[in-house]
C-alpha positions in Angstrom: -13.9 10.4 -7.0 -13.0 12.9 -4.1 -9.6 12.6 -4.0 -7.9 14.5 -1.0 -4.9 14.7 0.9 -5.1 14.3 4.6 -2.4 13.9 7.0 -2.3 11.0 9.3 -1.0 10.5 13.0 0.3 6.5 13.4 0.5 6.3 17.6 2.0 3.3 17.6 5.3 4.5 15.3 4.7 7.9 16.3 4.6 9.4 13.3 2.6 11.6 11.0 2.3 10.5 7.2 0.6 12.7 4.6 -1.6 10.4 2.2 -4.1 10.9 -0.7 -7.4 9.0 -0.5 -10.8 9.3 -1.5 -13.1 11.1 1.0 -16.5 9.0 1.6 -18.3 11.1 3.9 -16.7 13.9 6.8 -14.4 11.6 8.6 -14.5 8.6 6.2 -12.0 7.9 3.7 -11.0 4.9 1.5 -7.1 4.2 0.6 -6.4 5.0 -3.4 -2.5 3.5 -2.5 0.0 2.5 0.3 0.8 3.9 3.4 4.3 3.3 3.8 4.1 3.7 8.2 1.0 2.3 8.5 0.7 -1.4 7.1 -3.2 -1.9 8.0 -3.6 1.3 5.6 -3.7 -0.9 2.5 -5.1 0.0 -1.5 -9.1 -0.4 -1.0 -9.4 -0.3 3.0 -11.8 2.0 4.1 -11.2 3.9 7.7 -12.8 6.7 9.8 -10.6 9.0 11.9 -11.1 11.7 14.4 -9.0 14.8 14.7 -6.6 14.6 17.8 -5.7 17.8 19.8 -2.6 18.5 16.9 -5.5 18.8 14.2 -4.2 15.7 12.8 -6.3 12.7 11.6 -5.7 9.8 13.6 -7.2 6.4 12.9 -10.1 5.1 14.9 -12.0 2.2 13.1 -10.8 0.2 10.2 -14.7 0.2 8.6 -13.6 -2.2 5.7 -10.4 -4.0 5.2 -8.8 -4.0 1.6 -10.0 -6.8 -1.0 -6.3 -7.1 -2.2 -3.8 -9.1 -0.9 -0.5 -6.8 0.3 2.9 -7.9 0.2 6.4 -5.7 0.9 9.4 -6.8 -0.3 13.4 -5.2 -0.3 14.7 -3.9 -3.4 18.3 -5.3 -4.2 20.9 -3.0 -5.4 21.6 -5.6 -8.3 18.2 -5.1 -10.1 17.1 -2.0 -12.1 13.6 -0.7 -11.7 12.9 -2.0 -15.5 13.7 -6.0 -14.1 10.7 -5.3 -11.3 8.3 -3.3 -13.7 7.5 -6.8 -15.9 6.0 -7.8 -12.4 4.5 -4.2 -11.6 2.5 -4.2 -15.0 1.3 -7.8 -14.9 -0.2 -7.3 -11.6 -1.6 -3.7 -13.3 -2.7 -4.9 -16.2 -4.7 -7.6 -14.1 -5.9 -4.7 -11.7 -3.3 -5.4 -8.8 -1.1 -2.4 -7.7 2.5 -1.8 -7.0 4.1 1.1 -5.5 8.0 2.0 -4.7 8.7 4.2 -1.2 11.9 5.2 -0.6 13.8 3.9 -3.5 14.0 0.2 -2.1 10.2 -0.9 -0.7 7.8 -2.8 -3.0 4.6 -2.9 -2.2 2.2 -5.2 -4.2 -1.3 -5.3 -4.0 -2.4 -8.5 -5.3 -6.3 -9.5 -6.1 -7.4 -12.2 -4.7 -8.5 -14.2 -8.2 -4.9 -12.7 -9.4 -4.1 -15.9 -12.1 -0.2 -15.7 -11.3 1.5 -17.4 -8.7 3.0 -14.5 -7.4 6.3 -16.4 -5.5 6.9 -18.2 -8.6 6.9 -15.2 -11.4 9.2 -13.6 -9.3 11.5 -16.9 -9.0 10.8 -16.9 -13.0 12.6 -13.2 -13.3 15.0 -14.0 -10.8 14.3 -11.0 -8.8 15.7 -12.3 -5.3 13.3 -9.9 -3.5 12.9 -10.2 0.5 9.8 -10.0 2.0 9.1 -7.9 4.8 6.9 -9.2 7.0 5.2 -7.8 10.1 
């Protein structure tokens, strides 16, 4: 795998994120996590950018959408990171993927054949998450 680190120019946040992903070809790459401002920017999608006039990357064509389904959820204060890891290593060990930005963010990646009813393992280790939603 080609793992780079590109950075990114989001025009509808305005924002330019730095992100690792696996480069395809010149100017296509495929997402090996999250990115936090851009939610289309999933584990497994595949993209193709062009450089704007800043030099910076900037999204043109989703070529292939992710094969996982993505969730975000708030982080409450009243957990530790060890109550939300039992979830993060059963979607792992399963080949899901789960990522923390900013101290506070979930962000799953669930297969789609995942065996778990995602809603109700977190109901099981009352985790009182919040989804975020678009």
């Amino acid at each position: 795998m080609n793992e780079v680190k590109i950075d990114v120019y989001h025009k509808e946040e305005k924002v330019t994120t730095s992100i690792y992903v696996e480069q395809l070809s010149e100017n296509k790459f495929r997402m090996i996590n999250n990115d936090f401002c851009n939610p289309k920017l999933t584990l497994g999608t595949e993209f193709e950018t062009e450089i704007n006039d800043n030099g910076i990357h900037e999204v043109k064509k989703i070529t292939k959408e992710s094969e996982f389904i993505t969730r975000r959820f708030g982080l409450t204060p009243n957990h530790k990171e060890s109550d939300y890891r039992m979830l993060g290593d059963e979607l792992t060990k399963r080949g899901g993927f789960w990522q923390v930005d900013l101290g506070s963010i979930a962000t799953i990646n669930i297969p789609k054949d995942f065996e778990f009813d995602v809603d109700q393992l977190i109901k099981e280790l009352d985790l009182k998450l919040v989804e975020i939603t678009d």
